[in-house]
N, C-alpha and C positions, 0 to 999 in steps of 0.2 A: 680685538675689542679693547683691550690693556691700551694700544696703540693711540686708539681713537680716544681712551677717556685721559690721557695723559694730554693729549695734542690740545683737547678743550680745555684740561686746565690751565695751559701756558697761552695758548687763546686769552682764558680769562683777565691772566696777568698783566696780556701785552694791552687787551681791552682798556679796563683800568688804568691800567699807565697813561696808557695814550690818549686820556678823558682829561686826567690831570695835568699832562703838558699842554693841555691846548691854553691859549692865552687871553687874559681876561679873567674875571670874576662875576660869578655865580650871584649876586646878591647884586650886585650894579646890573649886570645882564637882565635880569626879574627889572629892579624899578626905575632902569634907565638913568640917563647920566645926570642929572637933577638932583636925585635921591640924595640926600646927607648919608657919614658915614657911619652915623649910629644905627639908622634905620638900615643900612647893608652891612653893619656888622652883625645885627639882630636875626636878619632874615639867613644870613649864612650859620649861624647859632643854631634855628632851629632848623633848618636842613641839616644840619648834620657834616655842613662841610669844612669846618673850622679843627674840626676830629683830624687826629693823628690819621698818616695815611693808609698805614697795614688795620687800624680801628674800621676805618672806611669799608677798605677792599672786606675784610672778613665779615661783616654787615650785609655788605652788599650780598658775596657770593654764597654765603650760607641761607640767606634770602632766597635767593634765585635760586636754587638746590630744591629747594620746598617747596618751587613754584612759584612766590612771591617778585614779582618782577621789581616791588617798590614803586612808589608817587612820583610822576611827572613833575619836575620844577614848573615848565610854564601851562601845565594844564590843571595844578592839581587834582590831580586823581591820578586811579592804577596805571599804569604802565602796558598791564598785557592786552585789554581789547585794541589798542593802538596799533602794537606789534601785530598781535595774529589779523586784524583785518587790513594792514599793509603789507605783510605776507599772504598773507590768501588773494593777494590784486597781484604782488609779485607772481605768483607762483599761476595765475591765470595766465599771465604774459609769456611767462616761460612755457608756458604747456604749448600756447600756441604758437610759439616758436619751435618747439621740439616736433610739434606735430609734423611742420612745413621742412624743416632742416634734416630732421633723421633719413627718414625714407629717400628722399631729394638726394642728400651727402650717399648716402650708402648707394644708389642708382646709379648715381655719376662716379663714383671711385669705382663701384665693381665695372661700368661698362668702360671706363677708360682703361682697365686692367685688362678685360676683353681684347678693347681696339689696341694693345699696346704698339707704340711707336706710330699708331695713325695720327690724321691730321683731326677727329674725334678725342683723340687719348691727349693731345698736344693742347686743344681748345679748354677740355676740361681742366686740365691743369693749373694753364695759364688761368682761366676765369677763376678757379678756387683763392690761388693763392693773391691775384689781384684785388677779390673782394675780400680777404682775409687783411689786407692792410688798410681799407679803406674806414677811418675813423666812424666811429659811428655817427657823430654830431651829422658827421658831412656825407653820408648817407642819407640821414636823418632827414637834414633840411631839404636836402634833392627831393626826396622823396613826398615830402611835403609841398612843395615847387609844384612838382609834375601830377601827383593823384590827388593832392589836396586842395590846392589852389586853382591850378591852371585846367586841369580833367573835371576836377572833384567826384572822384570816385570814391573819395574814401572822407571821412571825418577828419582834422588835422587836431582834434582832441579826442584822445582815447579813455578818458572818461564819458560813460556812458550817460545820457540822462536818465532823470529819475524813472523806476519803472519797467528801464528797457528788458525786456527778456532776456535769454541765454542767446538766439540768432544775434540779436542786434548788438548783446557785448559781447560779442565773435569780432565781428563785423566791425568795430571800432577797437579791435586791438590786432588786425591785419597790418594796416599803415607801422604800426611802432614794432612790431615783430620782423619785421623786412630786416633792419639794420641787421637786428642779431642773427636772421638767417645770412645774412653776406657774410658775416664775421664768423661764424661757426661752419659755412659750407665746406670750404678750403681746409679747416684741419681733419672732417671726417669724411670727404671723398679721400684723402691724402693718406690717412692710416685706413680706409676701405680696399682704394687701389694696391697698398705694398702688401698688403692682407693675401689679396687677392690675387697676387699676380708668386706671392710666395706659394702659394697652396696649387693655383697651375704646372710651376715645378717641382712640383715634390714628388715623392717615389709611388704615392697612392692615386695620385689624380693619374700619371702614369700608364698605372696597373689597370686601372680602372678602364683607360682607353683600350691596351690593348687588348683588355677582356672584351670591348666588340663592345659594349655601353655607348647607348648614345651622348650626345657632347651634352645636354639637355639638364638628362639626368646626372652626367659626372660635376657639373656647373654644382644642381639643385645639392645632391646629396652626399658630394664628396670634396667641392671647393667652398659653398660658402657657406658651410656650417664651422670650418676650420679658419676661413679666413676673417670672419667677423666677429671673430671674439676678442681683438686687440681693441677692433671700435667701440666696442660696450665700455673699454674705460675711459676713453676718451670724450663719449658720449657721458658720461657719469661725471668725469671730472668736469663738465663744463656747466653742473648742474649748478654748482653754488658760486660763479660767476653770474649766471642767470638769474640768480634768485636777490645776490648782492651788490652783482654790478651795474644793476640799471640806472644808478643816478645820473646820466643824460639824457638817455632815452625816454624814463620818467618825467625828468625836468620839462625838456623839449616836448613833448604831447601830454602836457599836464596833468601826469598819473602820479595816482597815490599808493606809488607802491614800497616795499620796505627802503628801498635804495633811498626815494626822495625822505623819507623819512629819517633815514638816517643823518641825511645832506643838513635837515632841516635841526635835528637836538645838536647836530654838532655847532651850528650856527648861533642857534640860541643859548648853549653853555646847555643843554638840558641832559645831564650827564647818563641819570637814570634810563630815560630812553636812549641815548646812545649807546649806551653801554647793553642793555636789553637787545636792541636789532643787531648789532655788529656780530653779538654771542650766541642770538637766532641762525642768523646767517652761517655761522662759523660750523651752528652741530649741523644748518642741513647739508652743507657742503662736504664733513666728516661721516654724516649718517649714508651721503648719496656714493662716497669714494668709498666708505666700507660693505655698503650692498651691492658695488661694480665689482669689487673682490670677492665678494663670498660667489657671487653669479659667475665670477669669471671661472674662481676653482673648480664650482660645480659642472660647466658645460666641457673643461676641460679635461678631458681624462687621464693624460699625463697630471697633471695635478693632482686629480683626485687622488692618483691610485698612490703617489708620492706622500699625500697627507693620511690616508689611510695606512 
């Protein structure tokens, strides 16, 4: 816990910083290149960003502490209905991304641990790790190519229209969910299989055979209760990629999720909301790695018994 709120706060810093390196001005940005300098001296006056910069940062984050996300430069107003309803679109995307990738990854890594050295265990492999390097854009646009244009089976924008019910914004967030199942297949069939294929040699799966136990049952309740608890971190760790790193996937199927959002305050100088999503991003990614931990100690009994 100590871990996680120390890692947010250097988060914080690195946040901030790296709002202030970006280049350009904040008051020109607002009235365009036109504007005299009195009138973008004025408007950075009353933003607030003409302030000393540790004045700034302490502003901001004791702010943000209380919940106060702070006023959007180019929207003025709050900050946080922005954030939380482009994470609530992010985190739709990811869900169904996880839905299709978990099950899927852990299917294919346990059965190629199964088939090991077959020409199954070889297929699997190779496919994980080939979709694992395949860019997302270029994914992306195939996939829009082939189901969106050329089939049209699927919508090539994943914003929903107005109205649509819970089916129908399933159903237009299949298409953009594909990429990040290519990309995420390959790392958890990959810690599924070594899982899996470590726990068939081990002195228990062993024991368990030559107690006369069907293959069935030593599989169910003695290989992959032990070999799938490396892929819960991995599964975990991929959550705040997913939730932060969609700014192409967003881009390209015109969602408004935090990524684009994020793409979009860094563009316009709008420091508040960049600074807001990046630090959104940052706890759910710290909140999802420190709940893959506390899960991992507890299914683990070595663990446990070592923290007890």
């Amino acid at each position: 816990m100590l871990l996680s709120l120390v890692t947010l706060g250097v988060l914080s810093i690195l946040v901030f910083a790296g709002g202030q390196l970006l280049p350009g001005d904040v008051g020109r940005s607002i009235l365009g290149p036109l504007a005299d300098e009195r009138s973008v001296a004025a408007l950075n006056h009353q933003l607030g960003v003409d302030r000393p910069v540790l004045v700034q940062y302490w502003d901001w984050i004791s702010h943000f502490v209380r919940g106060d996300m702070s006023q959007s430069y180019a929207y003025r107003s709050p900050v946080a209905p922005f954030v939380a309803a482009a994470l609530a679109n992010s985190l739709k995307l990811a869900a169904i991304a996880f839905v299709i990738v978990v099950p899927l990854g852990i299917a294919g890594g346990v059965l190629a641990a199964l088939k090991r050295g077959s020409v199954i265990d070889r297929t699997i492999t190779l496919a994980g790790l080939s979709a694992t390097v395949i860019p997302e854009f270029v994914s992306g646009i195939v996939l829009i190519l082939l189901f969106g244009i050329t089939i049209r089976l699927f919508p090539i924008s994943a914003t929903p229209p107005p109205g649509a019910g819970p089916l129908e914004q399933i159903y237009c967030l299949i298409l953009p969910s594909l990429p990040l199942v290519f990309l995420l297949f390959g790392y958890i069939a990959r810690m599924a299989r070594a899982g899996t294929v470590e726990a068939l040699d081990s002195d228990y799966a062993r024991t368990a055979v030559l107690k006369g136990l069907p293959w069935r049952t030593v599989i169910w309740r003695h290989v992959l209760r032990n070999a799938l608890l490396p892929t819960i971190t991995v599964v975990a760790s991929q959550t705040g990629y997913l939730i932060g790193g969609l700014v192409v996937i967003e881009t390209l199927f015109h969602y408004q999720g935090i990524g684009s959002l994020i793409y979009a305050a860094a563009r316009g100088h709008d420091f508040p909301m960049l600074e807001a999503g990046v630090l959104v991003v940052g706890a759910v990614y710290v909140v999802a790695t420190f709940g893959a931990d506390l899960l991992y100690t507890t299914l683990n009994p070595r663990l446990r018994r070592s923290a007890s």
